[in-house]
N, C-alpha and C positions, 0 to 999 in steps of 0.2 A: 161535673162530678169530680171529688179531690181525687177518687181513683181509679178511672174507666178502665182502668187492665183489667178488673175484676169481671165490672158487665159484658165487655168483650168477650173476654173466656165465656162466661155464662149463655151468653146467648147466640155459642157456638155448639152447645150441648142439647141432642136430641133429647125428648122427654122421657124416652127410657134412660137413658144413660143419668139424667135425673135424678130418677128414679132410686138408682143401684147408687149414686152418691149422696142421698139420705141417707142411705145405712152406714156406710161407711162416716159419715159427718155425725151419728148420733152414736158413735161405736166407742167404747172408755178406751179401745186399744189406741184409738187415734188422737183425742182429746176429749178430757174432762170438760171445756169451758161449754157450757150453757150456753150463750153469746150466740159462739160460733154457730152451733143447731139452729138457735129461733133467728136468725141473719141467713141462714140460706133456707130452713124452712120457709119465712119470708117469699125472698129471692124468688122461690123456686115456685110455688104459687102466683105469682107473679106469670110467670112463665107459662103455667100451667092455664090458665083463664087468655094467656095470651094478652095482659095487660101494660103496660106503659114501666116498666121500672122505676122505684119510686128516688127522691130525691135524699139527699142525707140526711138531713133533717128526720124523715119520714120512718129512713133506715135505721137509725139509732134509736126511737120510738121503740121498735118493735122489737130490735136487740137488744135492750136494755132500758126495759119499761120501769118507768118511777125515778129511771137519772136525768139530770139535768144534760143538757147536753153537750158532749166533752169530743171537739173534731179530731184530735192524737187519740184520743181512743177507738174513735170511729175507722181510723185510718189504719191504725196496727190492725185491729179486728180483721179488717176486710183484706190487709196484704195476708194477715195469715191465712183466713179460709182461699185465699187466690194461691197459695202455695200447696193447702189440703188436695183441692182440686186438680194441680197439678200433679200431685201424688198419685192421685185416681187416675190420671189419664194415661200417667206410666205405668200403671200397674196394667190398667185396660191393655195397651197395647203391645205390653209383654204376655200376658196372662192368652192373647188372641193364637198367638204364635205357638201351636201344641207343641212342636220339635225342640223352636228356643228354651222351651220351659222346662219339657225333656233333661237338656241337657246343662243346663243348670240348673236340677235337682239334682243328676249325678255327679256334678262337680263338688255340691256338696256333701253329697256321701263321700267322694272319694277322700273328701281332707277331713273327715271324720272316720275315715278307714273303717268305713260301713261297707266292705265287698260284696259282700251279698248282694244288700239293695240296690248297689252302685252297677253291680252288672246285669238287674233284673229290669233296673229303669234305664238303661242302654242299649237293651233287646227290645222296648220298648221304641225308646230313640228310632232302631235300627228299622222296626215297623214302619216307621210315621217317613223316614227317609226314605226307602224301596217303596212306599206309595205314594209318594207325590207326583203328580200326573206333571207336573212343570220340572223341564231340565235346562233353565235358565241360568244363568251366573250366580242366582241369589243360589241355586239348591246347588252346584259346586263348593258355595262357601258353604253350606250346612253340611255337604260332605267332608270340608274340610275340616270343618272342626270337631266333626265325630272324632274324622281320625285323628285329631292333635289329643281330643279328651281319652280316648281310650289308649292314645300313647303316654299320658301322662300316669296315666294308672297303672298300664305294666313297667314303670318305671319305677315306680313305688314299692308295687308287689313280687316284682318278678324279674329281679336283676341280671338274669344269666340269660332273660327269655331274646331273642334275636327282636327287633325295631323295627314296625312298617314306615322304615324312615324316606324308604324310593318312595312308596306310595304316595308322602307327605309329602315328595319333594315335586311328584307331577302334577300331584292336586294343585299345590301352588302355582305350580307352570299354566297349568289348565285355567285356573280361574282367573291368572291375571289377565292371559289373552282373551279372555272372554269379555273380562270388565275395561282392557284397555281400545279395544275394538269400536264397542258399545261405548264408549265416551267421544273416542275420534269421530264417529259415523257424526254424534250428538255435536260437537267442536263443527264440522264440514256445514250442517245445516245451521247453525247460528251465524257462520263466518259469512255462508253466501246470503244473511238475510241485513245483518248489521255489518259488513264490508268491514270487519275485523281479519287479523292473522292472528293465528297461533304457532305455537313451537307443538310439534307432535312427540318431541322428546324420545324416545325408544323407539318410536312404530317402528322403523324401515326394518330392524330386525327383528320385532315382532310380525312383520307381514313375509318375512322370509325365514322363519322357524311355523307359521304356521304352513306355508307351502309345502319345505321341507319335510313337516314333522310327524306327519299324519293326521293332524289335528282338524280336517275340516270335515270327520265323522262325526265331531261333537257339536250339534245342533248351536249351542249356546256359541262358539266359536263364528262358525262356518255361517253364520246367517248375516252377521254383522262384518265379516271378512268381504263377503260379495256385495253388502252391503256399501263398502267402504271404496268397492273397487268402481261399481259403477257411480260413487260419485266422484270420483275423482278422475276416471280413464278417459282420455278422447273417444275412444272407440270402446262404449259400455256398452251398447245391445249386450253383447255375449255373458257377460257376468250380470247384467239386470236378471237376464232369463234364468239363470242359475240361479238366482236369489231367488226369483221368482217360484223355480221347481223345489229352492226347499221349502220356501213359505209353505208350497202346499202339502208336501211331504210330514212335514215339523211342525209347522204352526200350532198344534195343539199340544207340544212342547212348554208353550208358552204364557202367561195369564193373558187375559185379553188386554188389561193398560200398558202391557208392552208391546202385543201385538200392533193396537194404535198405533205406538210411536212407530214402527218397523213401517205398518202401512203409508202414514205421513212421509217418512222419509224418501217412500218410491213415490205416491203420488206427489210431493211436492217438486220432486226431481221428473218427473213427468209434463210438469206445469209449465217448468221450465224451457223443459225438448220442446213442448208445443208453439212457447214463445218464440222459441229460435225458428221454429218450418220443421222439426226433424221427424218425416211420415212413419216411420214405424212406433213411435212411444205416444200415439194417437189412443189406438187399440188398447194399448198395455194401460197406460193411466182412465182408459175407458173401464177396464174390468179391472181393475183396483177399486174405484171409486164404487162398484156395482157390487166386490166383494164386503167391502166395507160395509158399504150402505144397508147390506144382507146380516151382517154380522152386529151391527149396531154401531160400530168403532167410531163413526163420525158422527154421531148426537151428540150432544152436551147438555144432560140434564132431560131427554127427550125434544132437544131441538136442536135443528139443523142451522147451519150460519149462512147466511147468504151469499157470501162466498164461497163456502162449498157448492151451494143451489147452482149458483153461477158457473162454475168452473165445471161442474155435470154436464151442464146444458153446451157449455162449450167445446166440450170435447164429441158428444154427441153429434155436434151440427157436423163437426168436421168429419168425422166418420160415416154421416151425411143417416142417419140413425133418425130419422126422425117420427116415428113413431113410435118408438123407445123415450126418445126426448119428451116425447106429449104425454107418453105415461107416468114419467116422471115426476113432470112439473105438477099434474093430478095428482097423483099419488102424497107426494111431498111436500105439496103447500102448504097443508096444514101444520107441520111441524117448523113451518118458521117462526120466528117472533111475530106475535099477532101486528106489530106497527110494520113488519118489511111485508106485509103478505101480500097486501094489493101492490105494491110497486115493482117488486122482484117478480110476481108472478105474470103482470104485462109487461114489464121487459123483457121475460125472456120469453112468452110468445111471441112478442114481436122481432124478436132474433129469429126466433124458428120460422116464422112466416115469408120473413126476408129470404132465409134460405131456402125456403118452399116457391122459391119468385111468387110472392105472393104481397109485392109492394104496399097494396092500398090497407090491404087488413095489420100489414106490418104499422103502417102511420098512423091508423087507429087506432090501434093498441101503445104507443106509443106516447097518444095525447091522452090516452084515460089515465098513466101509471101517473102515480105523483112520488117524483122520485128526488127522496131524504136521503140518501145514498150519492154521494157526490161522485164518486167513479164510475155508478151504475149511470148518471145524470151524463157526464164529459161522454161515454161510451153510445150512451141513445143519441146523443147528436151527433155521433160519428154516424151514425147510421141510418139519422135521416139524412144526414149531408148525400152517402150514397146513393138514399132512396132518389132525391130529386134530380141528382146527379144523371142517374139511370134513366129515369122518368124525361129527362132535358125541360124541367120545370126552371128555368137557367133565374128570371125574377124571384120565386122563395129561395132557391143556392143562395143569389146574390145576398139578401137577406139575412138566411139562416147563417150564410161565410161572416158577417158583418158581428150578429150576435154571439155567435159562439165564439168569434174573438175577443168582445169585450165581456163576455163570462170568464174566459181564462185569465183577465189579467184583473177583475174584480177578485177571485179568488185563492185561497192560499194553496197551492200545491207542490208537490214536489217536482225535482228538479226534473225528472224522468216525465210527470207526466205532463209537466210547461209543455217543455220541449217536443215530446211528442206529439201532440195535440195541436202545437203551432206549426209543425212539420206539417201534418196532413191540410191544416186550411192554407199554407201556402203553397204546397203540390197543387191541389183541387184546381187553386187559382191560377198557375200556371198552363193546367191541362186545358182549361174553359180557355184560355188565352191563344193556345196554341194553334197557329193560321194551317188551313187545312192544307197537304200537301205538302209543306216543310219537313223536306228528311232530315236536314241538318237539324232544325229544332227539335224535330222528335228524339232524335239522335240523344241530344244535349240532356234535355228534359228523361228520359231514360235512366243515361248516366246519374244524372242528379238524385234518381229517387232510389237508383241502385247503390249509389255510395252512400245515401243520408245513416246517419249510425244509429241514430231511434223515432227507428218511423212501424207500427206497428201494423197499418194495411198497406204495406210492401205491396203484396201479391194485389189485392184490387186494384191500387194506382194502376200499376205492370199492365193488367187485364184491360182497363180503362182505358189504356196508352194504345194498345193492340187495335182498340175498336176503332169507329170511327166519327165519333163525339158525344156529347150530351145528349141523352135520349136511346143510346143503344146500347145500353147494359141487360137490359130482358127483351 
């Protein structure tokens, strides 16, 4: 098509909204041209039947029945209705915002030194501000700018009258630490995902005026300040939990798409302490995900990612939760994607069953998942390597050590999880190696798996190493 901005936009537009930009499209206040109406009447039926959008040719037919057809015609036409429509969508999402609309109606009164109305739609205003149930950043800026409008107004009218100019001065105080906070926190979890730096510019003394200032009464502040601390302190427990007591204090402070982000931010920083060993953020990122999951905050669309499923069930096992875990997986299955649901849903039985020493049902479940999910794939052959491992099935080890090496180097992964994955099949292989009775070598062998720097079953090798070989892990 010569102009697909157009159809894009278009069939981004729910069939009410439609709807409401037929009138608008056939209104004289908008435009006169004929054209434009029967091109998105058109269009918009189109839409409506759920049919195929037509081609230009097709389009120009129906916008201009009886001309020959002329593509610069075709083409102006359709960028201007692409422009109408963008009119409608700013006006949509000013027109949503009862406060914003408030208070640019009184700003027009006020420059038509209409006081009356200008103070009658600002009581108004005033309403719609003292009831907004959310005291987030956004609704400090909407306090802010009451007070900037109604200081412009006694400025106008009322020359002798004294200035709530302190008030303006801490509004702005207040909402920058709020919205600088809330970006840092945002800066911290993209840095630790894409191994960026940033300049934080001002924080150190924005985190040391809000200490000082009193300012960690205001919700909006105080939730991204502890936020900020436990991602960045060696020693977070203390401030996680403080975040934690105001989530539940506040939280309905807040809309729920921020709330999201707030949740993400602990549980992914949860995900993290797990990877490391750290036993107390076991529990915590357990009832994060159980608060969420209660709340709705991690669907997308009414479904769950696999990664979440997984990351539930993992935190579960280690809390050793396992019938919590199996109500889970039941409960939640269905809101996977219909293609991950048989494969994520026997993997991570078969995680739970492992953990249940329950080896054989674990292997069987194991061989039924057909698993399209390449980490979920590297992950289940770590853990049949364990199963046989345990088992002292030392012929499939051998085997299964042999194929999962040449799957790792058949496929494209990252650097993290090459490396780890070739850690564990070369540990394994040294453990199966190790002559019984050798303290020295156990010694060495130890060492080795204690200084390796990404090795992710640390603690099983360790445990394996303790026992006393193949076949006596259960």
């Amino acid at each position: 098509m010569t102009n697909p901005v157009l159809y894009v936009v278009l069939l981004s537009f729910s069939k009410t909204e439609l709807r409401r930009l037929s009138k608008l499209v056939r209104s004289p206040f908008f435009t006169h041209r004929q054209e434009m109406a029967r091109m998105f009447g058109f269009l918009a039926t189109c839409r409506y039947r759920d049919k195929p959008l037509p081609d230009k040719e097709l389009l120009f037919q129906k916008s201009f029945p009886g001309k020959p057809y002329d593509d610069l015609l075709l083409r102006a036409t359709m960028s201007d209705l692409r422009e109408l429509m963008e009119d409608f969508l700013i006006w949509q999402k000013l027109h949503s915002d009862k406060f914003r609309s408030r208070l640019a109606l009184a700003a027009q009164y006020r420059e038509r030194n209409l006081a009356k109305f200008f103070s009658q739609t600002m009581k108004k205003a005033a309403k719609e501000l003292d009831s907004d149930p959310y005291k987030n950043a956004e609704h400090l800026a909407q306090q802010l700018d009451f007070q900037l409008e109604k200081a412009h107004f006694q400025t106008q009218t009322v020359r002798t009258a004294a200035l709530p100019l302190q008030a303006i001065s801490n509004s702005i105080d207040l909402l920058y630490l709020a919205q600088k906070l809330r970006h840092a926190c945002t800066q911290l979890s993209h840095q630790a995902v894409f191994k960026t730096r940033y300049d934080f510019g001002l924080l150190p003394r924005v985190l040391e005026d809000v200490e000082t200032g009193g300012h960690l009464n205001t919700p909006a502040v105080a939730l991204y300040y502890y936020c900020y601390r436990f991602l960045t302190e060696q020693y977070s427990l203390e401030y996680f939990r403080r975040f934690r007591a105001e989530l539940r204090q506040n939280g309905n402070a807040f809309p729920d798409s921020e709330l999201k982000g707030l949740y993400l931010f602990a549980i992914n920083f949860c995900i993290r302490k797990l990877n490391e060993g750290s036993e107390p953020f076991i529990r915590e990122g357990w009832e994060l995900y159980q608060e969420g999951l209660a709340k709705g905050f991690l669907l997308e669309h009414g479904r769950l990612s696999g990664f979440t499923f997984n990351n539930v069930v993992a935190f579960g096992i280690k809390l050793e939760a396992f019938r919590e875990v199996e109500i889970f997986i039941q409960q939640y299955r269905k809101v996977l994607e219909p293609v991950q649901q048989e494969g994520f849903v026997n993997f991570n039985l078969a995680r739970l069953e492992y953990s249940r020493h329950q080896p054989g049902a674990a292997l069987r479940l194991l061989q039924k998942a057909d698993f399209k999910d390449l980490v979920n794939n590297l992950i289940a052959k770590t853990l049949q390597l364990k199963i046989y491992y345990e088992l002292g099935e030392i012929d499939l080890l051998e085997s299964h050590l042999d194929s999962f090496r040449s799957f790792i180097r058949r496929r494209e992964l990252s650097d993290y999880h090459r490396a780890n994955f070739t850690n564990i099949i070369g540990l394994v292989r040294k453990l199966m190696a190790l002559p019984p009775g050798e303290k020295q070598a156990k010694s060495a062998l130890r060492a080795a798996i204690e200084n390796t720097e990404i090795l992710t079953e640390r603690d099983w090798l360790l445990d394996m190493l303790g026992k006393t070989g193949p076949g006596s892990g259960n």
